[in-house]
N, C-alpha and C positions, 0 to 999 in steps of 0.2 A: 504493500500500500504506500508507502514513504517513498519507496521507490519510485511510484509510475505517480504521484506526486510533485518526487522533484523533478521529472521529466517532463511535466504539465506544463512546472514553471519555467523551463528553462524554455521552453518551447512559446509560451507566451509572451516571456522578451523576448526570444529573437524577432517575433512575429509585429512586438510594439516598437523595436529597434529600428525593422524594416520600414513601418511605416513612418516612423519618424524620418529619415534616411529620404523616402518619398515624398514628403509632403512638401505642398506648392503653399506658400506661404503667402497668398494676397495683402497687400494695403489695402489698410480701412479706405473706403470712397470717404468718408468722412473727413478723414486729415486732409482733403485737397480743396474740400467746400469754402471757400473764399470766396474773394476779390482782390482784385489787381485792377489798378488804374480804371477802377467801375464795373468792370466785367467782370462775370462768373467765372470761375474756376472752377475744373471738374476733375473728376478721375476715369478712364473707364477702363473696361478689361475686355481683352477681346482671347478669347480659347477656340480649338480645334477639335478634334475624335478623339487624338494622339493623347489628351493631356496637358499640351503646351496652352504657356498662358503669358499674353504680352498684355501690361500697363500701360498706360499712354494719358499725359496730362495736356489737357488743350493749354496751358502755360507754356509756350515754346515748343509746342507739338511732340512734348518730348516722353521717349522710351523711356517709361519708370523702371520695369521691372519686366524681364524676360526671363520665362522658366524653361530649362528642357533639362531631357536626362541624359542621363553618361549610357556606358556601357552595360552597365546594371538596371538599369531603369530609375538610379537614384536622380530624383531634379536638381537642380543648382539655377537660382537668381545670376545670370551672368553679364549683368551690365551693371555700373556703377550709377550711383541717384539717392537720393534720398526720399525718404516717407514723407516729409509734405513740402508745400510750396516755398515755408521759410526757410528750409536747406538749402535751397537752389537759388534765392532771394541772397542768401552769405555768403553762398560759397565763393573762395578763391575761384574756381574753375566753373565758369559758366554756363560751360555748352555741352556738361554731362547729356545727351541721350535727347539734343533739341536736332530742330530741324533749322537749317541756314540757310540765310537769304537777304538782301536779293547776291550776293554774290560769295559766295564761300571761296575761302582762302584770301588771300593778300591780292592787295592793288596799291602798286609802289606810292607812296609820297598822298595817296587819298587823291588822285587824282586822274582821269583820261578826258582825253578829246575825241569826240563824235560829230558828223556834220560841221567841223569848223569850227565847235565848241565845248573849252574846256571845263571841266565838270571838277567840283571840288567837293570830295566827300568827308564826312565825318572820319577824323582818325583814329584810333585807339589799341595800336600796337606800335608802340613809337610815335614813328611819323607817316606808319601807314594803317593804312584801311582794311578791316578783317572781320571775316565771316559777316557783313553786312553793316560793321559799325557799331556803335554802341548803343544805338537801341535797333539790333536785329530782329530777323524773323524768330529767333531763340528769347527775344524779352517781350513778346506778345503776348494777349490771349487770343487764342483761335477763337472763330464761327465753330462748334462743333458740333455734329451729326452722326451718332449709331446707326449702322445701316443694320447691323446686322449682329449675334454674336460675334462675330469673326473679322467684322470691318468695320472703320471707322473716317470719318469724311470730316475734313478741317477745312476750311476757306479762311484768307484774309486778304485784305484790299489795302496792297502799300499804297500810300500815297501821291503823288506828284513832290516831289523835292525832299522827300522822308530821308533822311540819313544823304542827301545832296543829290539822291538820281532824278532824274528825267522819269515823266507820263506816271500815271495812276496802273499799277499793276495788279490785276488779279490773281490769286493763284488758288488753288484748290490741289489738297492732298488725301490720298487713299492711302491706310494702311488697312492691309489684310493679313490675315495670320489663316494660311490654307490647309486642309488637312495632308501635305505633302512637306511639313514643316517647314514651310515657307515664311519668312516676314516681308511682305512686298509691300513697297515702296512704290507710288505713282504721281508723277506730280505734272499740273496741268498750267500753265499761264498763259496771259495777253492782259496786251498795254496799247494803250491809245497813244504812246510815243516811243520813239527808239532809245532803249536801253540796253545795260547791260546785265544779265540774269543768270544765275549758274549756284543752281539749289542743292544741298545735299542732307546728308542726314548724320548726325555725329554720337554717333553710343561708342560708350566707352566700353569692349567689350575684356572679359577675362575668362576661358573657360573652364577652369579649375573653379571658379562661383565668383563674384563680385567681390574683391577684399580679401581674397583668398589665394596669396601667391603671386609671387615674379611670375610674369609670360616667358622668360627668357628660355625655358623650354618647347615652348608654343613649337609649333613645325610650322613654317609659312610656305606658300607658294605662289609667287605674282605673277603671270602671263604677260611680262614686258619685257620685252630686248632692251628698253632704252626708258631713260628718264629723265628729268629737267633739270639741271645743274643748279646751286642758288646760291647767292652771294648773302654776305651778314644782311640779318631780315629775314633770311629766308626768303626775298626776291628771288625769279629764276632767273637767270643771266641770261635767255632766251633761245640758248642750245638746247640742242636733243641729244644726247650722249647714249654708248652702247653700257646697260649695265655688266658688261663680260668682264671676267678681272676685277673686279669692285667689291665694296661690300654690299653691293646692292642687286648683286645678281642672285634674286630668290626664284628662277626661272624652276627651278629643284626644289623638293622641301626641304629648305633649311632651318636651324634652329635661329631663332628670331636672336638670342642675347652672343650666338657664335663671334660677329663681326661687330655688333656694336660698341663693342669697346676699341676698334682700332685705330691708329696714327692715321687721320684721312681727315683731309681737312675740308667734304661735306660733310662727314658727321660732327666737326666740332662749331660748324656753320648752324646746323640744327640741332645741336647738343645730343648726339642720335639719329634716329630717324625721322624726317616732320617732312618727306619729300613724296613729290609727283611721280607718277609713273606711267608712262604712256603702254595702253594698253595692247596690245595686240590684237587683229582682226575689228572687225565692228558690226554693229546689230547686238543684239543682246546674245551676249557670251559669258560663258565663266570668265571674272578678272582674276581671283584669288581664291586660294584653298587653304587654311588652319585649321589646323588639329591637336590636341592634349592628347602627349601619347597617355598620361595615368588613367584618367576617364573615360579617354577613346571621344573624345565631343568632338564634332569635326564641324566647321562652319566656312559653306560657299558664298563665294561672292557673285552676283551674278547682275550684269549692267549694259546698257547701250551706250554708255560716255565713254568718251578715247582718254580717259584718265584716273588714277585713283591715288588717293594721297593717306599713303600709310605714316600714323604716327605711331612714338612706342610710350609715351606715358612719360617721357623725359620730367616734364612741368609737376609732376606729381608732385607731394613733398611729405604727404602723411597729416598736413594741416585738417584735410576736409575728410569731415568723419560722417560717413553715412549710413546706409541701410543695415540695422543689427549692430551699430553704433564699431561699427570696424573702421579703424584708417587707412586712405586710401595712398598708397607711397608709393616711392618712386620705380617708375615703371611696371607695374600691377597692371593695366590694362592697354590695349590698344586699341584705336581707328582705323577703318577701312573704308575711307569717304570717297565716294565714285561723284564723278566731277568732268568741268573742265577743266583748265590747266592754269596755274594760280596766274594772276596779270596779265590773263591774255587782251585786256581792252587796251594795252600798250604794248603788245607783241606783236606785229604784225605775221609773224610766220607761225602762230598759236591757230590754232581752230577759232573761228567766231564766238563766240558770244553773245551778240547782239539780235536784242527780237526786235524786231519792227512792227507798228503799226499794223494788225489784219494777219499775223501769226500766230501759229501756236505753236509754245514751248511746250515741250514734254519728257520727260524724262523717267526711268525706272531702274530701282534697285530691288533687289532680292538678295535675303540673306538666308540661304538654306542652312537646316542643320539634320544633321544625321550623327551617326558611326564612324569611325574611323577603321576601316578593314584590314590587319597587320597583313 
């Protein structure tokens, strides 16, 4: 009797062990119920068949919280963010898991010329112009619309002269979370003047769980022969260079922390990694592949833009403490921002940029995840 007793219990924790191990851990919708600058603030959740469960705050349209499982089916939170809007209101790091706009990345000196005229934007990375300024599409609240469990529809209407661009912009964004474990990304614009537009989306990802570990083991893989050279600023010098020989050739899966410590003077340009990569092929293609050999979590990149700008978390510093009250240090997660190519409205040999009048922009990301198959 004692016997098949302690066998009961042992068998009971294992069974409460696992599902601890399991469990998908939501945010209250309540910590997000606000206001910002008059407008609601919301939270919503959008799930799949699988179990997977993405957060999404119309504050910066940003990814609160992404769940998926390893190789055992345990989930792990693997983006960094915080539980409610005053985390992301303090933090040092702003653009935890937002969406950027109207132009993601750097524009030299806050400044280009279109039509004959030169356009002077808001600075706020020195002396230049980044991810949209300081008050981006990351310091908004969205229009927000559930379509559905699985989707969720943001619109917001920049301006005329918002952060210094040109024409009133429209933009409308779809996230969907598929049951193919997808997070897809759609984004739709038009302006009644010629500007310059180049949207992305910035989750800080880690796949060992949010706070939980150096990436420097991550396996990366980028589908780029070539990438943008950059000068202090992190300007690109406006070459295309071959990544062969570098430490920037992840054409292979390499370990992300292998080369980032070496004598190379773009990574002490970017203190790291904080560079373009021009992608290879075009049309919607795999751009990048990471994987956690311990978990096996593996996560596709998958885009129509001819660029992607991997960061590695350099800026971290352990100051911003977020979700499960962990700190977030340095190099603990990375970015996989699918894009155009930073300053192209002052590169002439850059891909466009520019919408006109009576077009439409559009662009898509997807971040798949699965298994990693040894």
């Amino acid at each position: 009797m004692n016997k098949t007793f302690i066998i009961l219990i042992i068998a009971a924790l294992s069974t409460s062990c696992e599902k601890k191990q399991t469990e998908v851990k939501l945010i209250n919708r309540q910590n997000f119920e606000s206001q910002i600058d008059g407008k609601k603030v919301d939270l919503f959740t959008l799930k799949n068949k699988n179990g997977l469960a993405a957060q999404i705050t119309n504050y910066g349209g940003r990814v609160v919280s992404l769940w998926v499982p390893d190789k055992d089916g345990n989930f792990e939170d693997i983006v960094l963010g915080y539980e409610s809007p005053e985390g992301y209101l303090q933090s040092n790091e702003i653009y935890f898991g937002a969406l950027i706009g109207r132009y993601g990345n750097r524009i030299a000196n806050g400044k280009f010329t279109l039509n004959d005229t030169t356009f002077t934007l808001a600075t706020n990375n020195d002396d230049n112009h980044l991810h949209g300024g300081k008050n981006g599409f990351n310091n908004v609240v969205w229009d927000a619309k559930q379509i559905s469990d699985s989707e969720l529809e943001l619109k917001y209407l920049s301006k005329d002269g918002e952060e210094g661009y040109p024409g009133n912009l429209n933009v409308t964004v779809v996230y969907k979370l598929t049951d193919n474990n997808e997070l897809e990304i759609n984004y739709v614009a038009t302006t009644d003047k010629a500007t310059p537009v180049n949207l992305t989306h910035h989750s800080f990802f880690n796949l060992h769980g949010a706070g939980k570990g150096s990436i420097n083991d991550h396996m990366l893989q980028i589908n780029a022969a070539n990438y943008t050279p950059i000068v202090a600023g992190l300007i690109p010098t406006g070459s295309i260079e071959s990544v062969k020989n570098t430490p920037f050739d992840f054409t292979a899966p390499t370990p992300i922390g292998e080369h980032v410590n070496d004598d190379n003077e773009q990574l002490k340009y970017g203190f790291g990694y904080d560079h373009n990569f021009v992608l290879d092929g075009s049309g919607l293609r795999v751009a990048a592949i990471i994987f956690e050999p311990k978990s096996g979590r593996k996560m596709e990149v998958i885009t129509d833009e001819p660029g992607l700008q991997f960061y590695g978390g350099n800026f971290l510093d352990g100051n911003d403490i977020g979700k499960e009250g962990l700190p977030y240090e340095y190099r603990t997660a990375f970015c996989l921002e699918t894009q155009h190519f930073p300053d192209s409205p002052n590169q002439e040999n850059f891909p466009s940029t520019i919408l006109n009048e009576g077009q439409n922009y559009t662009s898509t990301c997807i971040y798949r995840f699965s298994i990693h198959q040894q």
